[in-house]
N, C-alpha and C positions, 0 to 999 in steps of 0.2 A: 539470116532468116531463122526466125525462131522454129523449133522444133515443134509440132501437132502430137498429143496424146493421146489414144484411144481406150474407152473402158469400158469392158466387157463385163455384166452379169448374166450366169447362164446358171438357169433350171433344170438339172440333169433328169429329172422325174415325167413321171408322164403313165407308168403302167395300166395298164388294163387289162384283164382276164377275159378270155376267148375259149373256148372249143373247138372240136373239127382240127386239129390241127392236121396236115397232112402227113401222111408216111413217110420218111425218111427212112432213104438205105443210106447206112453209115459205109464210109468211103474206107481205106486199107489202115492211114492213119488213126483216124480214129475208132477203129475195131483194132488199134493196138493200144489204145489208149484203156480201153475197156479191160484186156487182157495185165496190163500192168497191175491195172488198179486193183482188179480179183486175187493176182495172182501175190503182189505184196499184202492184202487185206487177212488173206486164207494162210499167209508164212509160207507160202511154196517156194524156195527162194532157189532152186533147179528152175524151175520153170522161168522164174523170174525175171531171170537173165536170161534164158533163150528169149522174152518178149523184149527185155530192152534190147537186146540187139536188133532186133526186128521190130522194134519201133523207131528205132535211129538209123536203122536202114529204109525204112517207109518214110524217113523226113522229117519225123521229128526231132525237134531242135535239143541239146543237154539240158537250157533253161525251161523249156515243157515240159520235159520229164524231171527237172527239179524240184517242179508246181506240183505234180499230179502224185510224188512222193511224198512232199513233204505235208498235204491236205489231205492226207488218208489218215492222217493222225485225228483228224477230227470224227474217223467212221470205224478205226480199227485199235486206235490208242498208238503213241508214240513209240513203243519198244519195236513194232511191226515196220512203224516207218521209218523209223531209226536202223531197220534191219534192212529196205529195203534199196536206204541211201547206200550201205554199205556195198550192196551188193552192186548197188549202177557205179559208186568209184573204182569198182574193180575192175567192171566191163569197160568204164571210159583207160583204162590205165592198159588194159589187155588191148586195144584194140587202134592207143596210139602206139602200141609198142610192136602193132603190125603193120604200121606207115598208115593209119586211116585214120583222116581229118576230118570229125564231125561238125556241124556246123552249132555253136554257142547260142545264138539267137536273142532276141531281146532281153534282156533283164526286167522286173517286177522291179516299176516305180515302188517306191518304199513311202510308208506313210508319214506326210510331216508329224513330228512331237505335238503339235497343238491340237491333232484331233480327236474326239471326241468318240470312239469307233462303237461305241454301246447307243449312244444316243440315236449315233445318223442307223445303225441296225435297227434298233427299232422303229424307225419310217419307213424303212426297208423292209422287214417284215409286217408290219404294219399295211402298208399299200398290196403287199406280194396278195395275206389271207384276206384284205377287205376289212378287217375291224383289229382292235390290238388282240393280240394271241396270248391268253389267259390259260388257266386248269392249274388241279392240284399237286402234277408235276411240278412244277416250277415255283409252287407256295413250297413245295414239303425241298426241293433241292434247289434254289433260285440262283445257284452259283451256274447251274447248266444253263439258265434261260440267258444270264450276262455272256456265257461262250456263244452260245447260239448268235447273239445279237450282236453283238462285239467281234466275231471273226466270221461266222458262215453270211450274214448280213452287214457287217460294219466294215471291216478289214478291207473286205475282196472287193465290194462294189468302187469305196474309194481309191485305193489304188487303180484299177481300170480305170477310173475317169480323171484321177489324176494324169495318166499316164497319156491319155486322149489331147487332154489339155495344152502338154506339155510338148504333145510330138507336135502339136497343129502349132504354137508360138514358140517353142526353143523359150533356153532361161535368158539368154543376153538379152540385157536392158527392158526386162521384162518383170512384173510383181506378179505373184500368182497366190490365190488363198482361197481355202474354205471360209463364208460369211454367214452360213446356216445347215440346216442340215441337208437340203437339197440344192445350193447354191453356191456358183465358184465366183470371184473375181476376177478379170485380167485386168493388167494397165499396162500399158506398151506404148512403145513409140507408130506412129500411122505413118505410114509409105504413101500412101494416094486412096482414093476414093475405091478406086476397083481394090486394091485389097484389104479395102473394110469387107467390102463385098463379099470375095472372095473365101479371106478367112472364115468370118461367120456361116457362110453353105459349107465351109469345110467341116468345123466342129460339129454342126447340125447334124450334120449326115452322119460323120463319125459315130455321134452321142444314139444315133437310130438303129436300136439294136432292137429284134426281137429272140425273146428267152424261150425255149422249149420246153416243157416239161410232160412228159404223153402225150395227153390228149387234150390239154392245155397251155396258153402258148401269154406271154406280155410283150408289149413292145413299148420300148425305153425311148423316147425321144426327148429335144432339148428346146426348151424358150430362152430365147438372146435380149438384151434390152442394149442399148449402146446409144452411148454417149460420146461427144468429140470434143476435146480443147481445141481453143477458146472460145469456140461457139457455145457450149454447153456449158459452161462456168470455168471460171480459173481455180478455185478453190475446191476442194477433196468433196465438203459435203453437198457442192452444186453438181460436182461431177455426177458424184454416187445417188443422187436423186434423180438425177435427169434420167440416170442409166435403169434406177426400179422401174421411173414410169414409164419406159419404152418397153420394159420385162414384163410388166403388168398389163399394156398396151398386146405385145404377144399369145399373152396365155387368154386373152377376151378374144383375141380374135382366131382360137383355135389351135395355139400353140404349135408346135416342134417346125419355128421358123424364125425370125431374130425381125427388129425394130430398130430403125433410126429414132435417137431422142424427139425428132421432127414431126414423127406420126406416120414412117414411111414402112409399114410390114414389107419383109421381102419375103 
């Protein structure tokens, strides 16, 4: 029995700006998260380390606190976060050397070589203000506008949504890629009908994030289009056609929900 392929094109985009957002009390964790990041930002590095021990006693994981050091370099410059790594290798070193096993936690998918991380930034920031983000900031130093776009927009969104991708299909026997700036590929082997189903609500929901920022809030959801060998073509470029018009098919009828090539929104 021959093998079924299933190929997924998914629109990771979606933002929209709101207000009102509601009040949020920040939980133990992340009111240590806060403390870290003030406290390697300002060199306090006494302090420092009494928070990372008490942010890894509140649960946060080594690879959290590996994130939240190493992207202060983007607010406080490198020799600060560079100071601040130092300071949590000594606390992880002090503290297995008192028999206590922290927990590691997931690792930061890494971004493939082929992307483009300036480009997809600027769709990113792009959508975030509503128009592209111009001034004479960035005429008179344009090296800051490529960091801004390339790692506080480009870097961090794709990696999260790589990593989405990735946990919802595993690599075995599976193709994964960026085809645009807001668009990923799958191509995988298909098990049965319900976990077409299945997967597609998974990454959806996954990709259904909403972003806070004060009093304004985006929410990030995903358009799926999908297509099936051999019903949908044997060959790459019937596949990948089939699979747009079902993506295309999604975002007309309201997007953050996926399409059988057939005409079947779910």
């Amino acid at each position: 029995m021959k093998r079924r392929f299933i190929m997924l094109l998914i629109s990771v985009f979606g933002f929209t700006s709101a207000f009102g957002a509601e009040e949020k009390t920040l939980n133990i964790k992340e009111q240590e998260v806060v403390r870290i990041s003030a406290f390697t930002a300002s060199g306090d590095l006494e302090n420092l380390k009494i928070s990372l021990n008490d942010g890894l006693d509140a649960g946060l994981t080594v690879n959290e606190i590996k994130e939240i050091l190493v992207h202060t370099y983007a607010y406080c410059g490198f020799p600060r976060s560079l100071n601040g790594i130092g300071v949590f290798m000594n606390v992880l070193s002090e503290r297995e050397a008192k028999g206590i096993k922290d927990e590691v936690g997931r690792d930061i998918t890494p971004i493939p070589r082929d992307r483009n991380s300036i480009e997809f930034g600027t769709e990113v920031q792009t959508k975030l203000a509503g128009s592209p983000v111009q001034g004479g900031m960035y005429d008179f130093a344009p090296a800051v506008d490529d960091f801004l776009k390339g790692h506080l927009f480009g870097d961090l969104c794709i990696k999260e949504f790589t990593r989405v991708i990735k946990e919802s299909f595993g690599e075995e026997n599976t193709i994964m890629g960026r085809v645009g700036g807001d668009e990923f590929v799958v191509f995988t082997p298909i098990i049965n009908t319900e976990w077409v189903d299945r997967k597609a609500k998974e990454v959806s929901k996954a990709l259904n994030i909403k972003c806070e920022n004060n009093s304004s809030y985006w929410d990030m959801s995903a358009s799926i289009g999908i297509a099936i060998t051999p019903e949908d073509g044997k060959e790459f470029k019937d596949i990948y056609k089939n699979a747009d018009i079902a993506l295309y098919q999604t975002k007309e009828k309201g997007k953050n929900g996926y399409t059988l090539h057939k005409g079947k929104k779910c």
